[in-house]
C-alpha atoms as one frame of an Amber mdcrd trajectory, in Angstrom:
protein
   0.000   0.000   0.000   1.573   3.623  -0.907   1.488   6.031   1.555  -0.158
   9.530   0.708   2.129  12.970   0.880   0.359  16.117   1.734   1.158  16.811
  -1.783  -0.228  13.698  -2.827  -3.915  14.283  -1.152  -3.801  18.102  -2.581
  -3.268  16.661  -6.365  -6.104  13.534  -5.298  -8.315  16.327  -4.035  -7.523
  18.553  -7.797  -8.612  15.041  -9.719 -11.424  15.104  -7.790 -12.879  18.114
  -8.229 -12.199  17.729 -11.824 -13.560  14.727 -11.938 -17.082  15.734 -10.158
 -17.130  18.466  -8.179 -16.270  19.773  -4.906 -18.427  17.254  -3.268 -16.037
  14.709  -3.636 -13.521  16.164  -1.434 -13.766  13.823   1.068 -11.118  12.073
   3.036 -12.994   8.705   2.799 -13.674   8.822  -1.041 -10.383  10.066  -1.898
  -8.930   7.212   0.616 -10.436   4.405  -1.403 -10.270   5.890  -4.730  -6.293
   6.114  -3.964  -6.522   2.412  -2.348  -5.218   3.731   0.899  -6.508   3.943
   4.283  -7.528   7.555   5.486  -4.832   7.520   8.373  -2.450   9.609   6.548
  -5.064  12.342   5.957  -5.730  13.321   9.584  -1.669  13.147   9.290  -1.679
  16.195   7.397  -5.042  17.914   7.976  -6.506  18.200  11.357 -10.186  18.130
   9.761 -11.970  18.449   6.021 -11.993  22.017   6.210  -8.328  22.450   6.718
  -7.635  19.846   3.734 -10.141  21.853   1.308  -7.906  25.304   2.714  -4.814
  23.694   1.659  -6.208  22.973  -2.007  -7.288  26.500  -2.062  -4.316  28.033
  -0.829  -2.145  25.599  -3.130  -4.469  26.369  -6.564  -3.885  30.337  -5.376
  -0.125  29.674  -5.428   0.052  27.825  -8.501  -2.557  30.667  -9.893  -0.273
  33.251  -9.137   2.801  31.806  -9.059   3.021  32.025 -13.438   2.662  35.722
 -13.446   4.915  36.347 -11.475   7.605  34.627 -13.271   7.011  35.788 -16.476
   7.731  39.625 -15.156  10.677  40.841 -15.616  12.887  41.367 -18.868  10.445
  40.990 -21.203   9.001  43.782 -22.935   5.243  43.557 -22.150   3.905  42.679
 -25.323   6.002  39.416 -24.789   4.448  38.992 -21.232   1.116  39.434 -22.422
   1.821  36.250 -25.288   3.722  34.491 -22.945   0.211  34.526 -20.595  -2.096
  33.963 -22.827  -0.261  31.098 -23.776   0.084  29.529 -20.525  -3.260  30.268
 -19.784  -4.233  28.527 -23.019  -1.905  25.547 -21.376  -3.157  25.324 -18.330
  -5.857  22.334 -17.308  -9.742  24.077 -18.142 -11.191  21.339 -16.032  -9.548
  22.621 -12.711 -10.197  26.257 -13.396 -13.568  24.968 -14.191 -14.481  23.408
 -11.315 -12.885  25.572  -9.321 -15.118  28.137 -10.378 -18.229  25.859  -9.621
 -16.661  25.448  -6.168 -16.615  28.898  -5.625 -20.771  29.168  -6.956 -21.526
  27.287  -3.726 -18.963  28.009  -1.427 -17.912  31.985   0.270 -14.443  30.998
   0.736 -13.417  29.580  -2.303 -15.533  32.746  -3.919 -13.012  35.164  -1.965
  -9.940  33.151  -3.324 -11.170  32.844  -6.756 -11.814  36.608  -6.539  -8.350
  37.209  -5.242  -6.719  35.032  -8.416  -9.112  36.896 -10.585  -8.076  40.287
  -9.438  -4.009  39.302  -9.316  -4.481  38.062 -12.912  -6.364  41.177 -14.089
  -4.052  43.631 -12.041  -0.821  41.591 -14.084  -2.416  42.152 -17.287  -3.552
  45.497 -16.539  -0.032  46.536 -15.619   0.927  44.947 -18.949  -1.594  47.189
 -21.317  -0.068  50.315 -19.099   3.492  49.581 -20.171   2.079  49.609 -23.735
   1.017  52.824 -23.679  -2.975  52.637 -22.391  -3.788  54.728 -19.289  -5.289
  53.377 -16.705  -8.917  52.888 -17.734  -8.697  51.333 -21.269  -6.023  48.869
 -19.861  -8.332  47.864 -17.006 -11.333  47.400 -19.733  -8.784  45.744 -21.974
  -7.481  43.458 -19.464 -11.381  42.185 -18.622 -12.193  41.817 -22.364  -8.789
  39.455 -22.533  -8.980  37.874 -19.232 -13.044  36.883 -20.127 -11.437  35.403
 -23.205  -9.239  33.305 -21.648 -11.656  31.836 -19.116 -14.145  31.123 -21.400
 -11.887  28.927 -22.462 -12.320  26.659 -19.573 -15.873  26.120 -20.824 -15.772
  25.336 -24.031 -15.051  21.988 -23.006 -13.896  19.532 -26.141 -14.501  22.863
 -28.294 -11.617  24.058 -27.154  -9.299  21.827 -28.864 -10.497  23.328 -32.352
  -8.377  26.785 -31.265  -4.647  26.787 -31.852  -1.703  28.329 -30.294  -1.618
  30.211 -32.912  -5.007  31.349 -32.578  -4.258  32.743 -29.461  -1.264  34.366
 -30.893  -3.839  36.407 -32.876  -5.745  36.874 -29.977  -3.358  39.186 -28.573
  -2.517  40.608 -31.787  -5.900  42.050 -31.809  -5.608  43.171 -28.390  -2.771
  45.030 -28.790  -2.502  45.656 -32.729  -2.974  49.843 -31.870  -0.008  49.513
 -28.977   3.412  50.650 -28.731   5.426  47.648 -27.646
C-alpha cells in the first residue's frame, strides 16, 4: 500500500474536483479511490476544512505563481503572449471546477476573486506599459482575461483553437499599442 504525501492528497483532491465536483472532497472517497486507508489524511489535515484550505491556498499559489515569473525582462507585449499562452496551457477542467466550487462556497468565492483580481491587475499593468492609461487597460485586461476563461468552458470545443489562434488573440488586443 503507498502512503499519501500532503502533496499527494492536494493533487487527489484537484482530480477530484475535476472529476465531479467539490463534493467529492472527502477524506474517505479520496482514501479508497487512492486504495489507501484515510490515516495519513488526519496526518496532514486536522479536519476536512483544513484539507479543502490547503487545495485553495495551493491552486492560489500555482494561480499566481506564473505571473509572477514571467515579469521581468520581457518587454510587455512578450508577457502578455507568454500569458495567454500559458493560460491557453493550463488544465480548463480545474479552473472549471474551481469556479463551480466557488458558486456554492464563500471561501473559495473570496480566493477565486483574489486570483481573478491578481491576474487582471498583471495584465492590466501589462496594457499600461504599452502605452494605455489606466482605464482602457483595465477594460482591456477584462475583455482578454473573459477570453481566456471562457476557455475553460468550451469543453472539447476548445481543442479546435490553436496556439496560434491565441497568438492572434493578442494581436488584436494590442494591434494599436506601442510595444
Amino acid at each position: 500500500m503507498t502512503k499519501m504525501t500532503e502533496d499527494m492528497w492536494i493533487a487527489a483532491g484537484f482530480e477530484a474536483l475535476k472529476r465531479g465536483s467539490f463534493s467529492s472532497l472527502k477524506a474517505d472517497l479520496i482514501a479508497k479511490q487512492q486504495g489507501v486507508t484515510r490515516g495519513s489524511f488526519y496526518g496532514y489535515f486536522g479536519n476536512l476544512e483544513a484539507y479543502h484550505d490547503a487545495i485553495l491556498d495551493r491552486w492560489l499559489a500555482q494561480s499566481t505563481e506564473l505571473a509572477q515569473s514571467i515579469a521581468g525582462d520581457l518587454p510587455a507585449a512578450d508577457q502578455l503572449r507568454a500569458l495567454v499562452l500559458a493560460a491557453y496551457n493550463a488544465d480548463p477542467l480545474l479552473e472549471k471546477a474551481m469556479r463551480g466550487w466557488a458558486q456554492a462556497d464563500p471561501k473559495v468565492a473570496s480566493k477565486l476573486d483574489a486570483v481573478d483580481g491578481y491576474r487582471i491587475t498583471v495584465l492590466t499593468g501589462l496594457f499600461q506599459g504599452m502605452g494605455l492609461n489606466r482605464d482602457r487597460a483595465s477594460v482591456r485586461s477584462r475583455l482578454l482575461y473573459a477570453s481566456a476563461i471562457g476557455f475553460a468552458f468550451l469543453g472539447a470545443r476548445r481543442t479546435e483553437f490553436t496556439i496560434q489562434d491565441m497568438d492572434q488573440l493578442v494581436s488584436l488586443y494590442t494591434a494599436d499599442l506601442s510595444n
